[in-house]
N, C-alpha and C positions, 0 to 999 in steps of 0.2 A: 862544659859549654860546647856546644855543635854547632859549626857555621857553616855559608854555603859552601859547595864547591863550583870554583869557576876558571875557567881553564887552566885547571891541574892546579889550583890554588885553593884554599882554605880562606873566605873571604867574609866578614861581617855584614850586618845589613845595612845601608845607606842611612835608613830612621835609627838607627843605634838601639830598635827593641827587641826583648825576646818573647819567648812564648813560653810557657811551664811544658815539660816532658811528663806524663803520667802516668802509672807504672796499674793497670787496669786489675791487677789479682788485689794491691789494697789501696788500691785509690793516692796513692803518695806522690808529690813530687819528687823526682829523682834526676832530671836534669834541665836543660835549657836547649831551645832552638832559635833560629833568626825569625825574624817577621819581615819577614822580605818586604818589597815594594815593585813599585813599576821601574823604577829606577834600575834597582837589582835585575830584573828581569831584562830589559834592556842591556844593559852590563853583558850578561852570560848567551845575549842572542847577539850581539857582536863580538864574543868570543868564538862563537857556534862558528858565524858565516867567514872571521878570519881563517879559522880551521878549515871550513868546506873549499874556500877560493884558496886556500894552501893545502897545507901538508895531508890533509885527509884526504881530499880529492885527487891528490897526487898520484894516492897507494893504488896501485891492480888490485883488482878483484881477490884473486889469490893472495895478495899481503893483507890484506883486510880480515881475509879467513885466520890467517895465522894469529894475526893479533885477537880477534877472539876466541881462537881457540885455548891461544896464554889465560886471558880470561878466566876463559872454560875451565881450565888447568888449576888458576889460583883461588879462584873460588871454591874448588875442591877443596884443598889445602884450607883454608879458612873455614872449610863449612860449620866446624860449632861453634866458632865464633859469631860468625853471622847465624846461627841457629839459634845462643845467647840470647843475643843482641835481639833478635824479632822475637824473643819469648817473652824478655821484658815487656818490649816497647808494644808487642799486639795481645800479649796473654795468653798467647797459645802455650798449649802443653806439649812436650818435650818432642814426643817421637810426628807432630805437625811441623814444628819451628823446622828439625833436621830434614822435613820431607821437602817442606819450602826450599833450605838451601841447595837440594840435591836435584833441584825441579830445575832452580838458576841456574846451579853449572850446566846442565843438560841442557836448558835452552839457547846460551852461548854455542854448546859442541853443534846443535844443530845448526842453527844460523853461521856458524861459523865455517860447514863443509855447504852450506846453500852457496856462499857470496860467489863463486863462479860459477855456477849452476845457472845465474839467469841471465837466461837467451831470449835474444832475438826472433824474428822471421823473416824468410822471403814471402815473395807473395804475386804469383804468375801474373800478368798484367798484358798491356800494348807488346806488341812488336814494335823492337828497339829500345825498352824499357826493362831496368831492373829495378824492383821496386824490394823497401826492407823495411825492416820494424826496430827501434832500438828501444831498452827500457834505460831511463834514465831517473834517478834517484830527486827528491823533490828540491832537497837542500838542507832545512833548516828545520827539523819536526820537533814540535810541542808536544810532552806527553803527562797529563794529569793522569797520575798513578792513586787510587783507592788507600786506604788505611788495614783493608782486610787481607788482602795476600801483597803486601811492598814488594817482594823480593819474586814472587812468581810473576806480576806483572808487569814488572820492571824487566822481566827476560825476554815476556811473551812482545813485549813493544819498543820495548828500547832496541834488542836483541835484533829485530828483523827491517826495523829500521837501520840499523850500523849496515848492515850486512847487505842491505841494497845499495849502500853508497851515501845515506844521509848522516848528518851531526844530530845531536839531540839536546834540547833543552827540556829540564824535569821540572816538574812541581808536585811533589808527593804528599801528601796529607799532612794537615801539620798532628792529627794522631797517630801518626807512623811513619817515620821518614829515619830513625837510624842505620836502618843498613843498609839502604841505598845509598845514604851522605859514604859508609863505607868501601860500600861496592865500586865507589866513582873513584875513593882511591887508589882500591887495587887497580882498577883499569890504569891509571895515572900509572903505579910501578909496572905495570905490564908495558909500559910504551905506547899507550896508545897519546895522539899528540894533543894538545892545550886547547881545548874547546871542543874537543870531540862529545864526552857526556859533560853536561851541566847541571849541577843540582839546584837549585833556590827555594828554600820552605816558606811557609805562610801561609795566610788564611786564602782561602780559593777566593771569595768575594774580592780580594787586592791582588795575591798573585797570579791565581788564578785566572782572574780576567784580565789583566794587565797580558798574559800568557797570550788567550785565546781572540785579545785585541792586536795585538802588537805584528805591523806590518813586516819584519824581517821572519815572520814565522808559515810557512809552505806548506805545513799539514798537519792536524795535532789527531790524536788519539786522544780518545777518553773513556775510562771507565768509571761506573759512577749512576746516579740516580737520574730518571726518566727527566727530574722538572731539573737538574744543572745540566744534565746532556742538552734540553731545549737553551739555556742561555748559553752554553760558550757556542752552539750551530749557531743562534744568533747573530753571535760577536762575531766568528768568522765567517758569516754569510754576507757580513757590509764589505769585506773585502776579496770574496768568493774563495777563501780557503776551504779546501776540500776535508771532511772531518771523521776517521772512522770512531763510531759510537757504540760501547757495551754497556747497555743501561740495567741489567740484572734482569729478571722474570719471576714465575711460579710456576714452577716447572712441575708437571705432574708426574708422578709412580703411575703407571697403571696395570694391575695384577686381575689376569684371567681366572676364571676358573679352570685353565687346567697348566696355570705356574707351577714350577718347582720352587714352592716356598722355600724350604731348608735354603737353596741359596738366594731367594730373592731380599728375605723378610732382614738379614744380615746388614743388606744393603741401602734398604729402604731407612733403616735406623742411622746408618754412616750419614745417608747422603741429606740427612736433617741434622744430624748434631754435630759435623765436621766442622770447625773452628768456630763453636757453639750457635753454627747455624748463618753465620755471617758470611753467605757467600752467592753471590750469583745467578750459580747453576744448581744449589739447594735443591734435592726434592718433596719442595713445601706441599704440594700435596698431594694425596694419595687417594685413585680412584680404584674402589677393590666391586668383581662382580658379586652380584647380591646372593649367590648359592656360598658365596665361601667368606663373605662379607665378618660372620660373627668369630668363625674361626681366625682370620686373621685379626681382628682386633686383639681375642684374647691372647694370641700369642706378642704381637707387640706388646702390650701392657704389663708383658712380662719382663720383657726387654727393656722397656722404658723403667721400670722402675728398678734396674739393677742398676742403672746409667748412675755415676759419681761424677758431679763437679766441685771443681776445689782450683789452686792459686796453680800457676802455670807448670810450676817446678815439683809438683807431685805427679805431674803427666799424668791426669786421669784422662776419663772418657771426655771430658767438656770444660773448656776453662772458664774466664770471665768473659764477659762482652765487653767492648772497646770502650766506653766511657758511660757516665751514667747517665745521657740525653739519650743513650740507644738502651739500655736496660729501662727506661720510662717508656720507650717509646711500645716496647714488646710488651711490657705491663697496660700500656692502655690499651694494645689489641687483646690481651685476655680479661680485662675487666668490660671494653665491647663483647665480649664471648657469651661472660657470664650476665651480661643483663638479655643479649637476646635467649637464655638459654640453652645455650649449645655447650652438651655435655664433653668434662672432661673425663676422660678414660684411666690415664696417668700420667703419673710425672717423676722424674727420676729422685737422684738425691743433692743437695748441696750440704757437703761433711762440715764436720763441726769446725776443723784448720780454716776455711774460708774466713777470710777478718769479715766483720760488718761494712768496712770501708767499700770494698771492693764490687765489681759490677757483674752480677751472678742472675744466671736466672737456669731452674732447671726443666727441662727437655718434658715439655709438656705436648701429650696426643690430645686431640680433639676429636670425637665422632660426630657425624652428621650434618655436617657444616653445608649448610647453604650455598649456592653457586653462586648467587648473590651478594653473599656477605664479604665484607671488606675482607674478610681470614683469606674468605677463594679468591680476592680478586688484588691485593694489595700484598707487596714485599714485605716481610713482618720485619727481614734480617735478624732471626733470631732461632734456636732451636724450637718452633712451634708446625708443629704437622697436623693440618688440616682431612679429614677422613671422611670420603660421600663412599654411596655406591653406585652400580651402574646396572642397567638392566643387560644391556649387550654392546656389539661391535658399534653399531651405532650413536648407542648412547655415550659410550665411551669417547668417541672422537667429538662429540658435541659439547661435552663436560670438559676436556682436555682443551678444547679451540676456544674457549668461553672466556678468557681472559684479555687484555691486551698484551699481552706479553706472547713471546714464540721463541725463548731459549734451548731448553732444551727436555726431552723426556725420556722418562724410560720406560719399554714396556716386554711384559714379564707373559708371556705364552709359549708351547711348545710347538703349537699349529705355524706351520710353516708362512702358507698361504696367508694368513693374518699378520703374520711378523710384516710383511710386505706390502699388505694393504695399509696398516695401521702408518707405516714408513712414508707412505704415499701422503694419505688422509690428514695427517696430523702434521699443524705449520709450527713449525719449530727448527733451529739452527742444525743441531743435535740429537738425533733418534738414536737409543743405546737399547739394544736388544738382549731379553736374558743380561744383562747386566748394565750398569750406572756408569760413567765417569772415565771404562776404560784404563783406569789408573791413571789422570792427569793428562796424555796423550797429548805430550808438545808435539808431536806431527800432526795435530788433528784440526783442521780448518776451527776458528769457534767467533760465534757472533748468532743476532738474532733475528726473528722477524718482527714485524710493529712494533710495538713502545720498546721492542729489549734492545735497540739499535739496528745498524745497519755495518755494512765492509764485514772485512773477517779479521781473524789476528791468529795466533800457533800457527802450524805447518806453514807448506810451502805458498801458500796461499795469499798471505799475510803481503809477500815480497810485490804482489800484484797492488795494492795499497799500496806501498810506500814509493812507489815510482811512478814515471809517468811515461807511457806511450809515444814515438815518436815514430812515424812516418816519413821515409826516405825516398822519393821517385826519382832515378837517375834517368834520362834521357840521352842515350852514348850514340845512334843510329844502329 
């Protein structure tokens, strides 16, 4: 049984209910979580604000760093525990779960050498004036943490919020929430003081919005889908809480005719079946120019169908997907496929060890998808890679902007001068050249244009969020 935590306490839910834990490789239950309430959430946002108007707010800058850098420190120390723990609980396969844990201590070490890093300004004014800028931390930040990366998001938001000087209150999925219930109590043995991180699980429609209603809360984050990023800005819009928003995309591949396949084609495959597709910044679609259009299919298709999914703990290429409402939901985007037509290319394998139980779907290509079709224009969250082609530069950037989304793209040329135009051209958070993703890149600003949200979150960037602006005019003569 898994309860909340709340300031530094292991605490039950107010309604006395729980939720089933459900372990996605064979569909089992295997533990219990609270079903929080508004009550609950209340509870752990007056633990928060005790902490901020005490002992958190007390610490310098520099003590703050130290405390999570311990963090940083002990979450090392733990990593395959917490790599365990989020293998069960999200289904990833082995050498993903360990990549998550090692993404968290490194987002702590970062945020942890920022927290005196950020400064102020002056700022030339009147004779007889000195005039300054202080950033000052919000207070009290709400953060709706996804089911898909708990433990990366939980560093990239929780992490830069601490470290500007805020307390946190979490609500993390109620289909992934054990290793941050964890991570709160390593923080707890690291020293950090009684309301500083706060966990409370439950369904988002109760905690959720109780969260992103609830007046002792300053700024929330959220990641998360385009139509609940619109209701919790809602909910914090009746009290002008300020909200950064990461609402996912369809982020395109686009591969020139003069890419260096050998390394592109590698990547184009990761950046679709990486934690079986469940992710964000995914590059669900793939725009290839029409001189090299056949050759690259054939060689993905060869890729795709060497791809093995199977139960978390055999660390293949591709595990389960998270429950079985999102293994349906990917099955009705390929059954829309195959009534309009639109041919599939391949598709990898699911081995024979997968139970029937469990929520598997494999890594299927698509050629010739319509720019129109809900495939190019809607988040599948699933290993499914949509395939057009392009005639040139132009058409490229028109195919690639054709969504409402603007996370993030990669594009694959050796032409210099195009690497830069296309940088330009193309509205998206994230432009990765000749390569995808960077490796994770906690220094790396990340957030989106239109539907994919707004603010940024990773690097130093993030700290400009979580605080606010003050203006100082002295008048001395």
């Amino acid at each position: 049984m898994q309860y909340h935590f709340i300031a530094n306490q292991s605490q039950p839910a107010s309604g006395g209910h729980t939720l089933p834990v459900i372990d996605p490789s064979d569909g089992q239950v295997y533990d219990e979580i609270q079903r929080g309430t508004a009550e609950d959430i209340d509870r752990a946002v007056q633990a928060a604000r005790s902490c901020f108007e005490g002992p958190w707010g007390k610490l310098n800058a520099a003590e703050r760093g130290r405390l999570m850098m311990r963090l940083s420190q002990k979450i090392a120390e733990h990593a395959e525990e917490l790599a365990l723990i989020e293998q069960r609980d999200c289904g990833k396969p082995t050498k993903q779960a360990r990549a998550d844990a090692a993404a968290l201590a490194r987002y702590f070490e970062f945020y942890a050498g920022a927290c005196d890093k950020l400064h102020g300004d002056t700022i030339p004014y009147l004779d007889g004036y000195s005039v300054l800028t202080w950033r000052e931390p919000h207070g009290v930040t709400g953060h709706v943490v996804p089911w898909n990366y708990p433990m990366q998001i939980f560093g990239r938001c929780v992490g830069g919020a601490l470290a500007a000087g805020n307390v946190c209150v979490v609500k993390p999925s109620e289909d992934a929430c054990l290793s941050l219930l964890r991570v709160a109590q390593l923080a707890a043995d690291c020293g950090f003081p009684a309301g500083a991180i706060n966990i409370v699980t439950g369904y988002g429609h109760e905690v959720g919005d109780a969260l992103a209603r609830h007046a002792g809360i300053d700024h929330i984050s959220f990641t998360g889908s385009p139509r609940v990023g619109t209701l919790i800005e809602q909910a914090a819009a009746e009290r002008h809480c300020p909200v950064t928003l990461e609402l996912g995309g369809k982020s395109p591949q686009i591969l020139f005719e003069d890419a260096d396949l050998d390394a592109a084609l590698p990547m184009v495959v990761n950046a679709i079946v990486q934690n079986a597709g469940q992710t964000c910044s995914a590059g669900s679609r793939l725009l290839v120019q029409e001189s090299i259009y056949e050759q690259v299919l054939e060689r993905l298709s060869k890729a795709f169908s060497l791809l093995r999914v199977g139960p978390a703990t055999l660390d293949l290429d591709v595990g389960p997907l998270i429950r079985a409402s999102q293994q349906q939901r990917v099955w009705d985007f390929l059954a829309d496929a195959q009534v309009a037509g639109i041919q599939m290319v391949a598709q990898g394998q699911i081995v024979d060890e997968a139970p029937d139980t469990g929520f598997y779907q494999a890594p299927t290509l698509l050629r010739d998808v319509p720019v129109d079709h809900r495939l190019a224009q809607e988040e599948v969250f699933g290993p499914v890679l949509a395939a057009m082609s392009f005639r040139d530069e132009d058409h490229a950037v028109q195919l690639a902007n054709a969504t409402p989304f603007g996370l993030v793209t990669g594009v694959w040329t050796r032409d210099g001068g195009r690497q830069l135009r296309m940088a330009r051209r193309v509205r998206a958070g994230q432009i990765f050249i000749n390569n995808y993703g960077a490796g994770g890149g906690v220094e790396l600003p990340f957030g989106g244009y239109r539907s994919s949200g707004h603010g940024r979150e990773k690097g130093f960037e993030a700290l400009y969020g979580f605080t606010i602006l003050k203006t100082v005019a002295i008048r001395h003569g």
